[in-house]
C-alpha positions as CSV (number, residue, x, y, z in Angstrom):
1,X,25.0,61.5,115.7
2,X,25.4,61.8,111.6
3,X,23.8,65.0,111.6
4,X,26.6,66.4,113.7
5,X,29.7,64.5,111.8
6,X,27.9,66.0,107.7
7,X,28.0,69.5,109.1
8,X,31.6,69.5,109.7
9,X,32.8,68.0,106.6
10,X,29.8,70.1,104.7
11,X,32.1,73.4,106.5
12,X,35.2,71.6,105.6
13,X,33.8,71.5,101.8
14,X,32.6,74.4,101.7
15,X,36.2,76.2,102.3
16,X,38.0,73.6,99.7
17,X,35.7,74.4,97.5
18,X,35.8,78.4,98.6
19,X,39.9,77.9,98.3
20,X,39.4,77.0,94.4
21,X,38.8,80.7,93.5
22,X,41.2,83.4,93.5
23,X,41.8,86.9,91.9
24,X,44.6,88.1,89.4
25,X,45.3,91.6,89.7
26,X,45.8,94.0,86.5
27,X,48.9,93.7,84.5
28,X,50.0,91.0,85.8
29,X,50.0,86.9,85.3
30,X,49.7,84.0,87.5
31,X,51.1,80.8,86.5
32,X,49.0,77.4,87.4
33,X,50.5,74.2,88.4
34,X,48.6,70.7,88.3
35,X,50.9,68.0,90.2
36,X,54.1,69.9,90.4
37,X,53.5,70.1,86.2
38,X,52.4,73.5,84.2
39,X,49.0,74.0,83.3
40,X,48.3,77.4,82.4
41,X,48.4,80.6,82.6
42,X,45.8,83.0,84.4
43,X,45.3,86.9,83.6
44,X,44.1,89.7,85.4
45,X,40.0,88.9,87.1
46,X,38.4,86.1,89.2
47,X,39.9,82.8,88.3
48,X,38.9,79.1,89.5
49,X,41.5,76.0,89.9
50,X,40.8,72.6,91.1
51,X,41.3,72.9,94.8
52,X,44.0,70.5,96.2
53,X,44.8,69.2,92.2
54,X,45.7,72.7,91.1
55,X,48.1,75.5,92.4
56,X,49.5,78.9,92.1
57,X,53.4,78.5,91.5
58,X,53.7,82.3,91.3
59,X,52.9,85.6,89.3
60,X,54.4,87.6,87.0
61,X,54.4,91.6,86.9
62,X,53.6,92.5,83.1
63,X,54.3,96.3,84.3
64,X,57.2,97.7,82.8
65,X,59.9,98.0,85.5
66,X,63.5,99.8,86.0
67,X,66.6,98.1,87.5
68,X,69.5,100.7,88.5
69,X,72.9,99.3,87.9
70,X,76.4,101.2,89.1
71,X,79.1,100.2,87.2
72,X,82.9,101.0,88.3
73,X,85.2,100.9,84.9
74,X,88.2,102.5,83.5
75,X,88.6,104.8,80.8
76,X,91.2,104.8,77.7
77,X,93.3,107.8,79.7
78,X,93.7,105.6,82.8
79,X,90.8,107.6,85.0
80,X,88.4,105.4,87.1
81,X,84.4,106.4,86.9
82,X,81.5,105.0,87.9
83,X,78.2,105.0,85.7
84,X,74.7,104.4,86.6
85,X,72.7,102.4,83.9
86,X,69.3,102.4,84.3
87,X,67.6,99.9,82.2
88,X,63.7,99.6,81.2
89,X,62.2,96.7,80.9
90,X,59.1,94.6,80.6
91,X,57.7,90.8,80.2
92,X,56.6,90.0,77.2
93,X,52.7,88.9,77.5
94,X,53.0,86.1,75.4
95,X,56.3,84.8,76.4
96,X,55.3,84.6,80.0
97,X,56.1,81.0,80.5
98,X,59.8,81.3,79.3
99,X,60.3,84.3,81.8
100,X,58.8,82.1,84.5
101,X,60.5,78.7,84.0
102,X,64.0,79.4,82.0
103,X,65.0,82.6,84.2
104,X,65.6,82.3,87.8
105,X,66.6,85.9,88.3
106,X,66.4,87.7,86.2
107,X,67.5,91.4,87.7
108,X,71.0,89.2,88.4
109,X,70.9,88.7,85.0
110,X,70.7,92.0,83.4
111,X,73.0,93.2,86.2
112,X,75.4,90.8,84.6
113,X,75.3,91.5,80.8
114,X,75.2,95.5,82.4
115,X,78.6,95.1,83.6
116,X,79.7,92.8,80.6
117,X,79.1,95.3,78.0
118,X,80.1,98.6,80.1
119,X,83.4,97.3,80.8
120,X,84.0,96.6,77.1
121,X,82.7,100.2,75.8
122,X,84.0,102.3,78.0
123,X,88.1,101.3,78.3
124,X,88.1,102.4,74.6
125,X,87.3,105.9,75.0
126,X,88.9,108.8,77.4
127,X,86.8,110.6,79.9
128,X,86.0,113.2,78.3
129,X,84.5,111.2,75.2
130,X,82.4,109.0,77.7
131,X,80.8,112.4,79.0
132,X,79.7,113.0,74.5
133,X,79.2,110.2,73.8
134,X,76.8,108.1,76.3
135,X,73.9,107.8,74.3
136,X,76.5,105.3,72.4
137,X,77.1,103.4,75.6
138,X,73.8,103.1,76.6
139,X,72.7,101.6,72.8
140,X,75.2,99.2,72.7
141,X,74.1,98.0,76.6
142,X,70.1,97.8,74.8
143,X,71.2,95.6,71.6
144,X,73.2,93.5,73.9
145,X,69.9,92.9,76.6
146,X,67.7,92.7,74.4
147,X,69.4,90.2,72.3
148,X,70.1,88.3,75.6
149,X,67.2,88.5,77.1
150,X,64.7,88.1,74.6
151,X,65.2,84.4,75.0
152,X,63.5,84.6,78.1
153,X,60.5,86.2,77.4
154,X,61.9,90.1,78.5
155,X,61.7,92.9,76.3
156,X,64.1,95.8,76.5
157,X,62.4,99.4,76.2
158,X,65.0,101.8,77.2
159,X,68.8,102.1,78.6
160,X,70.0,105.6,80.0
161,X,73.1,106.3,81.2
162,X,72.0,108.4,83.6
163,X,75.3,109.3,85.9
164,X,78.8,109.7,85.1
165,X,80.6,110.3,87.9
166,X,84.6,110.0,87.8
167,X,87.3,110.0,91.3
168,X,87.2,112.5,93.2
169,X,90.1,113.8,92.9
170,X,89.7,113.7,88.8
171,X,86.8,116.0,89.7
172,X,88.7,118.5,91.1
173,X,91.5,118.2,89.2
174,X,88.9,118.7,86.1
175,X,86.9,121.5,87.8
176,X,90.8,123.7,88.0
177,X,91.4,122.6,84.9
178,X,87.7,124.3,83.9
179,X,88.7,127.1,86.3
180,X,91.9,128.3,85.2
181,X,90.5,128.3,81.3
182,X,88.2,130.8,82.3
183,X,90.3,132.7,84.3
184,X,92.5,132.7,81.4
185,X,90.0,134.2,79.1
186,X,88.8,136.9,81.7
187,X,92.2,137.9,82.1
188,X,92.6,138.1,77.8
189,X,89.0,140.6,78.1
190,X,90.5,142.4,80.9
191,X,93.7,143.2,79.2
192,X,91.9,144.0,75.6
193,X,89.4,146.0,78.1
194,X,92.9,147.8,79.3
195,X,94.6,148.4,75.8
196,X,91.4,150.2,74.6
197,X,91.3,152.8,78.0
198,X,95.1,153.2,77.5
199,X,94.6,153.7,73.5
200,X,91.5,156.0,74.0
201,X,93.5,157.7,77.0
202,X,96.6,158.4,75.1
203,X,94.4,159.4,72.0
204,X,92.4,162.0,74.1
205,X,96.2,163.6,76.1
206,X,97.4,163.9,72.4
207,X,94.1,166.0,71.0
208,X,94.6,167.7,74.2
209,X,98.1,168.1,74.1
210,X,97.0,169.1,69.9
211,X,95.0,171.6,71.0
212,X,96.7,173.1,73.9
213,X,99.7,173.8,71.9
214,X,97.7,175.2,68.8
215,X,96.0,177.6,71.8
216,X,99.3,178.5,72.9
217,X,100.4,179.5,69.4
218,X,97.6,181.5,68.6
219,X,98.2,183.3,72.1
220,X,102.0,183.8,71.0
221,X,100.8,184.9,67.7
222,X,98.5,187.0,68.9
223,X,100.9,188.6,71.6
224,X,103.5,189.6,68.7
225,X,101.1,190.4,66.4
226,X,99.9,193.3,69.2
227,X,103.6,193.9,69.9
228,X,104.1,194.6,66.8
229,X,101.3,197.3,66.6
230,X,102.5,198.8,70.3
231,X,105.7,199.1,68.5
232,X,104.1,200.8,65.3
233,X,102.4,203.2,67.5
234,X,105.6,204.2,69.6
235,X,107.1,204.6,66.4
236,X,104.7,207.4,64.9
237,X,105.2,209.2,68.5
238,X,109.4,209.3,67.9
239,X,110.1,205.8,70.4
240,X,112.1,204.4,68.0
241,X,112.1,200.1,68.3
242,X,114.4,199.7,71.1
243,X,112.9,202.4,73.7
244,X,109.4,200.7,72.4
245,X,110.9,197.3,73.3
246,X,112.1,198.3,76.4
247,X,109.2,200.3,77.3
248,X,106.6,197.1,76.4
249,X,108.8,194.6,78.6
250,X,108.6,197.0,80.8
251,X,104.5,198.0,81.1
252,X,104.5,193.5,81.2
253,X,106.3,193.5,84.4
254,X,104.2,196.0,86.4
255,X,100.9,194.0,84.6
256,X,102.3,191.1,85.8
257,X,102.9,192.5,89.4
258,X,99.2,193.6,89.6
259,X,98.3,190.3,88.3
260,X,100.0,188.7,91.7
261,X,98.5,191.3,93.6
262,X,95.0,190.9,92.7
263,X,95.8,186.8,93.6
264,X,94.6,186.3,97.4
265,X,95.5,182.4,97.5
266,X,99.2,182.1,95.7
267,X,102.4,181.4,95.9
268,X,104.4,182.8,93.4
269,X,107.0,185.3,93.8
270,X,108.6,187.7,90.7
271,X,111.9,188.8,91.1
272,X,113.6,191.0,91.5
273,X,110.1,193.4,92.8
274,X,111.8,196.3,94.5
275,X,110.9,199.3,93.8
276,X,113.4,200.4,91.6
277,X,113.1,196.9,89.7
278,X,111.0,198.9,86.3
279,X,113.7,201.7,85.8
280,X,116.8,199.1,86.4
281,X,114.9,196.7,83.9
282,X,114.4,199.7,81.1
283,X,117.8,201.1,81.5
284,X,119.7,197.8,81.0
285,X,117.2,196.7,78.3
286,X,118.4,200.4,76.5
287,X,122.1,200.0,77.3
288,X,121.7,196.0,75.9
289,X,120.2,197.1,73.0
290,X,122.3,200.4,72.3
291,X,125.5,198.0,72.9
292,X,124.0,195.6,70.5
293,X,123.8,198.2,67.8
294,X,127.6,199.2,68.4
295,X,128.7,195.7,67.5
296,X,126.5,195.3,64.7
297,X,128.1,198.7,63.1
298,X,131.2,197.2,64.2
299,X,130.6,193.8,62.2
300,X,129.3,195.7,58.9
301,X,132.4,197.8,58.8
302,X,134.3,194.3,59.0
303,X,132.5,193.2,56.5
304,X,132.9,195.6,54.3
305,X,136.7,195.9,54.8
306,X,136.9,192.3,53.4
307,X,134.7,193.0,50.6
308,X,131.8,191.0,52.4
309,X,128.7,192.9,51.1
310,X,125.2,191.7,52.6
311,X,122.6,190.4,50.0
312,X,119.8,191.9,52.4
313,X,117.9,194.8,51.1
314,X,118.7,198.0,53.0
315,X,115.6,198.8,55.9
316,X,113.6,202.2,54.3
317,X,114.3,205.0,56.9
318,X,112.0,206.6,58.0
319,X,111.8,210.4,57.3
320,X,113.2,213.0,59.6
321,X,110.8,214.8,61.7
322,X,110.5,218.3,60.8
323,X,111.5,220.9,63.3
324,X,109.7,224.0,63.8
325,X,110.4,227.1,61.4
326,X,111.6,224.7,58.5
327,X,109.6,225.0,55.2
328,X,108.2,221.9,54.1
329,X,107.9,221.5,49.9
330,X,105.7,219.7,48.6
């Protein structure tokens, strides 16, 4: 009868006494109780308590964690924006008592010194400062936590301002401000990009225009220059100038009608082009020019009347042509 009430109480042992072992894990801290009252604290391996004297109140995570906090503020310029603080931080090893016992939560409390500092940085700057100068912000939130929170055993390692993001409507508003600034300076390239074609344009019709009239002036030079010579050879045959003037006018028309002739594709017409258009042409051209002569004797004997004498050097005549059977003395 006794051996069969000792082996229950020897399996009953046997687990109170298994139940005074336990593990802490890497990194982190386990906090012993004895009677409701601290006793100590346990780090990472296999760990014995006093069963039923002794007991785990809880464990602490040494690791170095990251709590994201979204803050909605206003700026200097009147603009809501919300920013997203992410804060780094870590229990201090030797400090793991206060973090345990003098903080209840300590993710509320971080949250709440987040939001305290936040709301007193950012209302003094405009929206566009906020954007440059956020590594300021997120300083200001790390001396203020880590003055706070050092008390209670937590370590600050890093605060990033890692979002900025304003209304929605300040978005868009900001995004066609962007917008029309660079469609402002596309159009200013554009229209430099037009001045230089119409500068270079204009540039190239006047050397053309340059040269086309310099061509044309030679051409006209030219054309006198071998009218003058046509006229010089009539001359040494007995044409005198106005029957070589006449004549030369008259050898361009019929040029110019073989010209048209010769054209398959054109549309030009040259009038008058009947037949007897050449002899009406020279005998006009003579009777102009003979008439011509008549009033310029006219004027000169005017002129002369009234003791108006020309300053103009006389033209040298040209010597009579000698008829056959006079004697020529030289």
């Amino acid at each position: 009868m006794g051996g069969f009430i000792f082996i229950p109480l020897l399996v009953v042992g046997f687990f109170i006494l298994l139940a005074g072992f336990f593990t802490v894990k890497q990194q982190t801290a386990a906090v012993v109780e004895r009677f409701g009252k601290f006793h100590s604290i346990r780090h990472s391996g296999l760990q014995l308590k006093i069963p039923l004297v002794d007991r785990i109140a809880g464990r602490i995570n040494l690791k170095i964690q990251q709590l994201d906090v979204i803050v909605e503020t206003k700026t200097k310029d009147d603009v809501f924006v919300r920013l997203k603080i992410s804060v780094q931080f870590q229990v201090l090893e030797q400090k793991v008592y206060d973090a345990f016992y003098k903080l209840q939560n300590p993710h509320d409390q971080v949250t709440s010194y987040v939001f305290d500092v936040v709301r007193a940085e950012v209302p003094k700057m405009k929206l566009d400062d906020v954007f440059e100068r956020k590594d300021d912000v997120a300083i200001a939130v790390k001396s203020e936590l880590n003055e706070a929170m050092s008390t209670y055993g937590y370590d600050i390692i890093k605060t990033l301002v890692t979002d900025i993001d304003p209304d929605v409507q300040v978005k868009e508003a900001m995004n066609r401000i962007n917008a029309a600034e660079r469609e402002k300076v596309a159009a200013e390239f554009e229209a430099e990009a037009e001045r230089i074609k119409i500068v270079a344009k204009a540039r190239a019709e006047a050397e053309s225009k340059r040269l086309q009239g310099q061509g044309i002036a030679d051409q006209r030079r030219e054309i006198a220059r071998g009218l003058e010579e046509s006229v010089d050879v009539l001359n040494n045959v007995g044409i005198n100038s106005q029957e070589a003037s006449a004549l030369i006018v008259v050898t361009q028309h019929y040029d110019t009608l073989q010209s048209i002739g010769e054209a398959t594709n054109t549309n030009l017409i040259l009038l008058p082009n009947s037949p007897q258009a050449g002899s009406d042409m020279l005998n006009n051209m003579i009777a102009s020019f003979v008439a011509s002569n008549q009033i310029g004797e006219q004027m000169k004997k005017e002129n002369i009347e009234r003791g108006i004498v020309s300053k103009k050097k006389p033209k040298r005549q040209a010597p009579p042509r000698a008829e056959e059977g006079d004697d020529l003395n030289y």
